[in-house]
N, C-alpha and C positions, 0 to 999 in steps of 0.2 A: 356422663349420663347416669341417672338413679336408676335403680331395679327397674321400679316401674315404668319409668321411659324406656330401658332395655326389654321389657315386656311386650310393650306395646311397640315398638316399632317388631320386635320379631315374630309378631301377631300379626303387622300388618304388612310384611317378606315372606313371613309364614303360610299363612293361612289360605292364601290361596293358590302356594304350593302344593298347602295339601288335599285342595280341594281336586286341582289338574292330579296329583296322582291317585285319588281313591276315582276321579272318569276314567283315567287310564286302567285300573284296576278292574272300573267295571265292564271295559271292555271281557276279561277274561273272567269275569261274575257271572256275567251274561249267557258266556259261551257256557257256561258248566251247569247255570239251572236251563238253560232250555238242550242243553244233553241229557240232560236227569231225565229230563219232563219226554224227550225223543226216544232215547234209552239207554238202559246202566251199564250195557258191554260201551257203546260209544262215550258216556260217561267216563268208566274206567281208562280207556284209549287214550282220549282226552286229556287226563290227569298226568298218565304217562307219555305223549306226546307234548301236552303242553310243559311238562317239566325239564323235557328234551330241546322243547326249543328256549325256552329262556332261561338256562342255562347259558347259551351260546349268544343270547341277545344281551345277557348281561355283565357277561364277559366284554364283549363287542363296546358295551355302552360306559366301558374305565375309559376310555378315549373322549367320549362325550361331554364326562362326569371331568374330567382332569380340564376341560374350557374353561367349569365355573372360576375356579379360586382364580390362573391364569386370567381370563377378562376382568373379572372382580380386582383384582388388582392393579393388572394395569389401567383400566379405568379411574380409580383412586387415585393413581398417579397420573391422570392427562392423557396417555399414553394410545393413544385411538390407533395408531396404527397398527401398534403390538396386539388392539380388540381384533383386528380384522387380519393380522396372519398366525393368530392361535387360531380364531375361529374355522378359518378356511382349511387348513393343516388337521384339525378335529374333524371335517369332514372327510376329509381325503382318504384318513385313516379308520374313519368310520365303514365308510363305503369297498374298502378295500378287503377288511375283515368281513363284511358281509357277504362278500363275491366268496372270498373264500372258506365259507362256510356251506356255498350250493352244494356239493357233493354231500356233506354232511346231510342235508336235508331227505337230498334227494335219494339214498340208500341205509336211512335210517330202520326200516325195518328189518335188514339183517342185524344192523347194531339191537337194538329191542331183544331183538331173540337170545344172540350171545349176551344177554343182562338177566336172561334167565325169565323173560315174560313169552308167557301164553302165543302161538303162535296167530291166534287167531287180532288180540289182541295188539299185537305187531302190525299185522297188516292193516287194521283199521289207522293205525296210529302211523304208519305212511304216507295213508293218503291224504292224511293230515297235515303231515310236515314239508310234501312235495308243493304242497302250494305256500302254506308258510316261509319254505325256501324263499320263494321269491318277495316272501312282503317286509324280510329281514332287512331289504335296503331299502327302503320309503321309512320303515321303524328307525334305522339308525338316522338318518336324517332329520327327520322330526326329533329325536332325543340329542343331537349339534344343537339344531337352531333351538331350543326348549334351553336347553343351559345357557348357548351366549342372550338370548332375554333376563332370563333369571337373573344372568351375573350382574345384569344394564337395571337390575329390580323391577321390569315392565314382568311382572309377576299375572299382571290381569291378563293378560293374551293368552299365557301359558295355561289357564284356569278356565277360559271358553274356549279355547282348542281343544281341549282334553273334554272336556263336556259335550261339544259338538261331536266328536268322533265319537264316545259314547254311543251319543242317542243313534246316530247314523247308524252303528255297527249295530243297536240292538235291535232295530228296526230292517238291515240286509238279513240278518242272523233269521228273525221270525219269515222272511222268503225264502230262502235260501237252503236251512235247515227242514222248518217242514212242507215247502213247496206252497205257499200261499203268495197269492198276488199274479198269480201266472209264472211263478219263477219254478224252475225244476226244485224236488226234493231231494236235495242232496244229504241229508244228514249231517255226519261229522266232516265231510269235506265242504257242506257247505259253510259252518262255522269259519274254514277258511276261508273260503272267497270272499264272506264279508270281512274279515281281518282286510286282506289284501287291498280289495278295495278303499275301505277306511283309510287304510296308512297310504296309500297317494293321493288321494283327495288330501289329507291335512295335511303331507306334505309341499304340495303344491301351495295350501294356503300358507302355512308358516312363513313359507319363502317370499311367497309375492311382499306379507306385511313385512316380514325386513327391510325389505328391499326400497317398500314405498314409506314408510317412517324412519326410516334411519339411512339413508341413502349416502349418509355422510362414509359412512361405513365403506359401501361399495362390495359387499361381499360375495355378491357372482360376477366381478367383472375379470376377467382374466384368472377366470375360478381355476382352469387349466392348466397355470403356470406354476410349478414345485416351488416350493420354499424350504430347502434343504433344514437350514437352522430351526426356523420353528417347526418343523415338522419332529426334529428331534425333541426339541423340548415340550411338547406334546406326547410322543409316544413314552417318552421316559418317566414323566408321570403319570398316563394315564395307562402304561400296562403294568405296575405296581396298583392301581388302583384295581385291573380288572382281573389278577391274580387274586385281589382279595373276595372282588364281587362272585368268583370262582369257586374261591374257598367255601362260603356261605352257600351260596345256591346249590354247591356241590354237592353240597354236604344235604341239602334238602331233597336233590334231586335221587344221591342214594337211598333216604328212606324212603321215597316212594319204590322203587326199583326193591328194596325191603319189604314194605308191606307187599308190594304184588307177589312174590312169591308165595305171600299166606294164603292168593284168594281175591277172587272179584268183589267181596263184599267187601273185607276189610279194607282196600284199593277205593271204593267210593267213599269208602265213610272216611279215610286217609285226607282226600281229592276236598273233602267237602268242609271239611273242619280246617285241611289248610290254607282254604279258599275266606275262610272267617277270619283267622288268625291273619291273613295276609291282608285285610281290607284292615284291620286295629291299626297294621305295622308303618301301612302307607299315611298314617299321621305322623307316626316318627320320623321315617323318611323327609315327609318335605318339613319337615325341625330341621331335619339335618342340613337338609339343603340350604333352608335359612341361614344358619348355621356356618355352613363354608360360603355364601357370604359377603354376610359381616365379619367372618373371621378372616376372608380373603381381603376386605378393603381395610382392617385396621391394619392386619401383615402389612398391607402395602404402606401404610401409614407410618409403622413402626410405632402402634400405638398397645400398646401390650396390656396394660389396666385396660383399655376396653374391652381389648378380645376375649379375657380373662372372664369381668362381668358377666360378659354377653355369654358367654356359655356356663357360667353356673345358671343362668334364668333359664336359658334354652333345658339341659338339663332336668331344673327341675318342671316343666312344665311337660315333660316329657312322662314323667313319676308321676304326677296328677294323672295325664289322658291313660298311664299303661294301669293305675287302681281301678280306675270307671270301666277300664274293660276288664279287669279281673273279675269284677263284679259281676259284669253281663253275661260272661260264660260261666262263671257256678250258678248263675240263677234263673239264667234265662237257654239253657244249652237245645230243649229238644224244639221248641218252637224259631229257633235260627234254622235250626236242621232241617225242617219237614218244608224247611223255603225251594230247597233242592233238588223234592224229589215229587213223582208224581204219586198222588193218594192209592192207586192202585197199585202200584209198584210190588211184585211179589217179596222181595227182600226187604222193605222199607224197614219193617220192625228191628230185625238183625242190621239194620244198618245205621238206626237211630242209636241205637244200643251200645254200638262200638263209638260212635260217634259222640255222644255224651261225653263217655269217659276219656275220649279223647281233647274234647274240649275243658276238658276241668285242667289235662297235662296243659294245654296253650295260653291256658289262665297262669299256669308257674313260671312261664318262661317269657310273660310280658315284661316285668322291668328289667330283666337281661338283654330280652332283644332292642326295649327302646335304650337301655345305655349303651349299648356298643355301637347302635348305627348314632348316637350321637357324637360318642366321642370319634368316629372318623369321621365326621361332616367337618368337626373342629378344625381336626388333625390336615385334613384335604385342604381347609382354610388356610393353614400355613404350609401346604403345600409338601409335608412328609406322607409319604405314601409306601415307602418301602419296608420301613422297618413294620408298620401296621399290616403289609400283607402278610411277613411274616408268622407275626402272631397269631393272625387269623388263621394263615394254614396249621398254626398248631394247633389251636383250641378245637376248630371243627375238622381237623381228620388223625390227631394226635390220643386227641381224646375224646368228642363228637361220635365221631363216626364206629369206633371200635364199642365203645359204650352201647352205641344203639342197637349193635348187633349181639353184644354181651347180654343184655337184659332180652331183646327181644328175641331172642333165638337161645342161647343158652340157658339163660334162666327160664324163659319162655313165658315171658307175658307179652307176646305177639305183638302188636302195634303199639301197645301202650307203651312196652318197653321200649319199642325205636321211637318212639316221643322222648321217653325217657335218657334218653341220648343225646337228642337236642338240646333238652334243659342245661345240662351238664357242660354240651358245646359252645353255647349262648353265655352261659353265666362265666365259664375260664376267657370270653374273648371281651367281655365287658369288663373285670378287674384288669385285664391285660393291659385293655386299649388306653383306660381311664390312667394307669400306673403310667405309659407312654405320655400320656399328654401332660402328666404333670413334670416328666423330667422335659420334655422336649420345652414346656413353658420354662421351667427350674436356668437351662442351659443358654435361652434366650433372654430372660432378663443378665444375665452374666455378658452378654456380647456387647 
């Protein structure tokens, strides 16, 4: 294939990966402007609650992520039934890590406390997670059956399921939150219940259309029954993957737990700017995903010039989407911001203010953040996940994480500074990553 035939099919594997994760994204968009708009303590809660729990969901979700390149490939090779005991094996273990996560949920605001946040702020951020608890297993499910489509490239499902839970969540969220339509006002716990909600309703649908389009498969039929083997080779790649996914969100979910020691304000304008920076990323993401693949059906292939092509384009189209948003947050930073909060808001000003300069640091750290999560979407393609966790845990808690606290606390340029850390952590795990995938290619044309 030419560049531009590599272009345009990963445009059109891509693209509507990334459109299902920036729905999925707006699920948690959602919840943070009509918090802004309800109020800035439950706002803040919020930021540190929801980094609490996904965290643990995206950990949870290396098991998900490890189906694609596995189905992708054995697909490529015929191999349907290797599709249907990776896939059932990625649930099992999906749903098992979510069980054991309840406790987590559910006594998370003593955890909160000992992390050095506000007690008040804890409690709200409780009663946020106690219901969350529960909607971690419908989440991991939908994110199984989300990858085994992907790997099968029915891409489109993935892309009205994620838009449908959307609009559904943002529509429970305006009942739910501030008591309109005859539904109690719950505030920040109402933001959960519409989560919850949302995720068994798409659960439920994901599953039915597997099941009636692709029935070849057969993937609840004696869903019961262990599959020792596959089950191993599942967890063994997908919990190098979610040691990595660990490392990263770790590493994000410390700087918020960072800025909240400065302060309620700095914590929303933290919440709000990570919530911009994080809707850019989710086009990288489904790159990546594209990404692993095509890079999972060439591996399968043994077709190594393709896979090669196919991610120098992904790559660079990667470097194109991360310029345009360079752009948008040096130019356009206070009018994203004031999307967030309500015009009366007594802190608004102070929180636009931090928030600017916060967005000009998310401006430095786009082409870092889209090369690293490319080059593991690659790297997941050919199905090395370990030595990549590795790395990760170096860049963001070797050098990431210490950085953030050095600038922002020692030196003392407060949040900007734990921004300033991230840059640093992004930018050592992208030469890392990309230096890994050229020896891991280097070593495979050699075999």
């Amino acid at each position: 294939m030419t560049y531009p035939q590599h272009t345009r099919a990963v445009l059109v594997l891509g693209l509507p990966l990334v459109g299902g994760h920036l729905a999925q994204f707006a699920v948690q968009l959602i919840d943070t402007i009509m918090l802004g708009w309800y109020d800035v303590s439950a706002l803040a809660a919020q930021v540190l609650a929801g980094s609490f729990f996904f965290v643990l969901f995206i950990v949870g979700s290396g098991f998900a992520w490890a189906v694609v390149p596995m189905v992708a490939s054995a697909h490529a090779q015929g191999d349907e039934v290797q599709v249907r005991r990776v896939t059932r094996m990625g649930l099992w273990l999906s749903v098992l890590f979510a069980l054991a996560c309840l406790p987590l949920f559910w006594f998370s605001g003593p955890i909160l406390r000992a992390l050095g946040q506000e007690p008040e702020l804890a409690a709200l951020g409780q009663s946020y997670l106690r219901v969350m608890g529960f909607a971690i297993v419908p989440h991991m499910i939908i994110m199984v059956m989300k990858s085994y489509l992907s790997a099968l490239e029915r891409t489109q499902i993935v892309l009205w399921l994620s838009v449908g839970g959307a609009v559904v969540n943002g529509l429970l969220n305006w009942a739910f939150i501030f008591g309109n339509w005859g539904a109690p006002a719950l505030g920040i716990v109402g933001a959960g219940v519409a989560s919850l909600i949302t995720a068994v309703l798409t659960a439920i649908t994901v599953a039915l259309y597997a099941a009636w389009v692709l029935p070849e498969h057969a993937l609840f039929q004696r869903l019961w029954k262990p599959d020792p083997e596959a089950f191993g080779r599942v967890f063994r790649l997908g919990l190098p993957i979610g040691g990595t996914n660990l490392a990263e969100t770790g590493l994000f979910a410390t700087s918020a737990v960072m800025v909240g020691w400065l302060g309620e304000v700095p914590l929303a304008a933290h919440g709000i700017a990570l919530q911009v920076a994080s809707a850019t990323f989710m086009i990288h993401l489904g790159l990546s995903n594209a990404a692993t693949v095509r890079a999972g059906n060439a591996y399968g292939r043994g077709d190594l010039p393709h896979l090669q092509r196919g991610a120098r384009t992904v790559a660079a189209l990667s470097v194109a989407v991360a310029l345009m948003t360079i752009v948008m947050f040096v130019v356009f930073p206070e009018p994203i911001l004031s999307l967030f909060l309500d015009p009366d808001e007594p802190n608004r000003a102070a929180i636009i203010a931090l928030g600017v300069a916060l967005m000009a640091m998310a401006g430095l750290f786009q082409l870092a953040d889209g090369a690293q999560v490319i080059a593991l979407g690659v790297l997941r393609g050919m199905q090395d996940t370990q030595q990549p966790m590795v790395l990760a845990a170096i860049s963001y808690w070797v050098i990431g994480a210490p950085a953030s606290y050095l600038f922002g606390f020692v030196v003392g340029w407060g949040a900007v500074g734990v921004w300033a850390g991230l840059v640093l952590g992004l930018s050592a795990a992208a030469l890392l990553l990309w230096r890994r995938y050229g020896r891991v290619i280097f070593e495979a044309g050699r075999t």
